[in-house]
C-alpha positions in Angstrom: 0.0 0.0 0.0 3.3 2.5 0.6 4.6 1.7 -2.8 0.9 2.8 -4.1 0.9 6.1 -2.3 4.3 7.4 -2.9 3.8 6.1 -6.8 0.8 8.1 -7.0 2.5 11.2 -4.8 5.2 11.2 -7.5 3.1 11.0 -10.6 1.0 14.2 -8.9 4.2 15.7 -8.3 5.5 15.1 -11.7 2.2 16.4 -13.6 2.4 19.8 -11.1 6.4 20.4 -12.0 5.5 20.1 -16.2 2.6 22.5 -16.4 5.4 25.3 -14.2 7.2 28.1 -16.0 10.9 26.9 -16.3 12.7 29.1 -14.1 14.9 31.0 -16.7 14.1 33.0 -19.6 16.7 34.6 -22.5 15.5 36.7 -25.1 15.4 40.1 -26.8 13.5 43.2 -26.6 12.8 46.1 -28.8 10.8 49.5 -28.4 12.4 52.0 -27.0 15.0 50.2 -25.8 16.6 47.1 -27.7 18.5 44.7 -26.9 18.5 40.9 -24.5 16.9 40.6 -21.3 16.8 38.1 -18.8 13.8 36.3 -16.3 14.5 34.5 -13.4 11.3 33.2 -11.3 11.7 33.3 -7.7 8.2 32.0 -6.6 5.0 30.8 -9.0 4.1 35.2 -8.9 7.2 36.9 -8.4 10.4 36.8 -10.8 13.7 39.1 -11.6 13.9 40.6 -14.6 17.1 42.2 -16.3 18.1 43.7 -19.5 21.4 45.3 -21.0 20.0 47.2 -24.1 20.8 50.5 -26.2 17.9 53.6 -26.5 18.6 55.0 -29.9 16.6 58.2 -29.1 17.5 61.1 -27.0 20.9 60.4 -25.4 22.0 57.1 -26.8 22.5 55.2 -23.8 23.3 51.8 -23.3 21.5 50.6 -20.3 21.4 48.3 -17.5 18.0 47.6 -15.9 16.5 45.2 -13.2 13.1 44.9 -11.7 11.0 42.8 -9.7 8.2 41.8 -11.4 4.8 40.2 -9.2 2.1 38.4 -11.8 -0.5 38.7 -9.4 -3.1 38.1 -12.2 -3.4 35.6 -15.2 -5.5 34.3 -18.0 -6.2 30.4 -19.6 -6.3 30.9 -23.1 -6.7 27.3 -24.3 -3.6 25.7 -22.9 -1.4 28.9 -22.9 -1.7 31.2 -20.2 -1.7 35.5 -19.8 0.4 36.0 -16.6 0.1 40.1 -15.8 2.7 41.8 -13.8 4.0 44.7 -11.9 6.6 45.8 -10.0 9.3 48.2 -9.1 13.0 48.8 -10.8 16.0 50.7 -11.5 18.3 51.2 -14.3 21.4 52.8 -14.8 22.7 55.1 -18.0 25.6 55.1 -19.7 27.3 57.6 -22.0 29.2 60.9 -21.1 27.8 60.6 -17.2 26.0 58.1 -15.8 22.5 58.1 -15.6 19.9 56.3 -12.3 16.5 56.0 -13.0 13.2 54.6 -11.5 11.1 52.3 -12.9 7.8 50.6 -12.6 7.0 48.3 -15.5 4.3 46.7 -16.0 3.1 44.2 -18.8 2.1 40.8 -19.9 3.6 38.0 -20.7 2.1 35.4 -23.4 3.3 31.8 -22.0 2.7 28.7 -24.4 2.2 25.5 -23.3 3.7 23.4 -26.3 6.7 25.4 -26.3 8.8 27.3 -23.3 8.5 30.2 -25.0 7.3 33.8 -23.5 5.6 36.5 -26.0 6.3 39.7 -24.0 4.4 43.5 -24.2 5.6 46.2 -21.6 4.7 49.9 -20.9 7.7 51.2 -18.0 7.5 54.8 -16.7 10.7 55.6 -16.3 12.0 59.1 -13.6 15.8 59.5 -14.7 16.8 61.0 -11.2 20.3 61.9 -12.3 22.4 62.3 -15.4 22.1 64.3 -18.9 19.6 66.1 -19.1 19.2 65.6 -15.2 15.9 64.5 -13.9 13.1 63.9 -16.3 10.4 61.6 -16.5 9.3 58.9 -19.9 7.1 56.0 -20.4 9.1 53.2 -22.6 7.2 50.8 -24.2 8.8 47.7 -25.4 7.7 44.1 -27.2 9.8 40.8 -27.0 10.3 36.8 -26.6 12.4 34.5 -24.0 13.1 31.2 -24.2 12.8 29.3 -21.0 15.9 26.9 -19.9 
């Protein structure tokens, strides 16, 4: 009867693990910013997100962001899922001076089940505290994919 339970315990266990996001995610972005970003989940809702990319527009930065991102909302769409987040950042600017910002994206992220692939659409209002240009305030939009390991 042991054998029985911990066979059926495992097979539960197993089915749980294969429908979670894999806990790493590489990809690009592009919008106002381009370049690769990185997702690390650090619970089912909350996950670490970072992204070295270059604004073409106003000062021509190469940046370094991070945020925190908690999806405290999602959406079944067939067998894919919505997950919606939000959550605070910071970034920091590179050209002549260096640049420190505040951000607060928020966005969603497209997950599909056959593949571990994440479809990605962000809006981030930005407050550049210091830097060129000194303190000013944007909204960044940006569009992009990561590939779970």
């Amino acid at each position: 009867m042991k054998r029985y339970v911990l066979a059926l315990m495992a097979m539960i266990l197993s089915m749980n693990a294969s429908s979670q996001i894999r806990e790493i995610g590489l990809g690009v972005i592009l919008g106002s910013q381009a370049g690769i970003g990185v997702k690390m989940w650090t619970s089912e809702t909350t996950a670490i997100d970072a992204s070295l990319s270059y604004d073409f527009g106003y000062l021509d930065n190469l940046y370094l962001n991070a945020s925190f991102l908690i999806h405290n909302w999602s959406v079944d769409v067939n067998e894919d899922i919505i997950k919606i987040y939000l959550g605070p950042g910071a970034g920091l600017g590179f050209t002549s001076d260096i640049s420190i910002s505040v951000r607060a994206p928020g966005g969603a992220g497209y997950f599909f089940h056959s593949i571990p692939l994440e479809a990605l659409a962000e809006l981030v209002p930005t407050l550049q505290l210091t830097g060129p240009g000194g303190v000013r305030f944007r909204i960044g939009g940006y569009m992009g994919a990561r590939w779970y390991f």
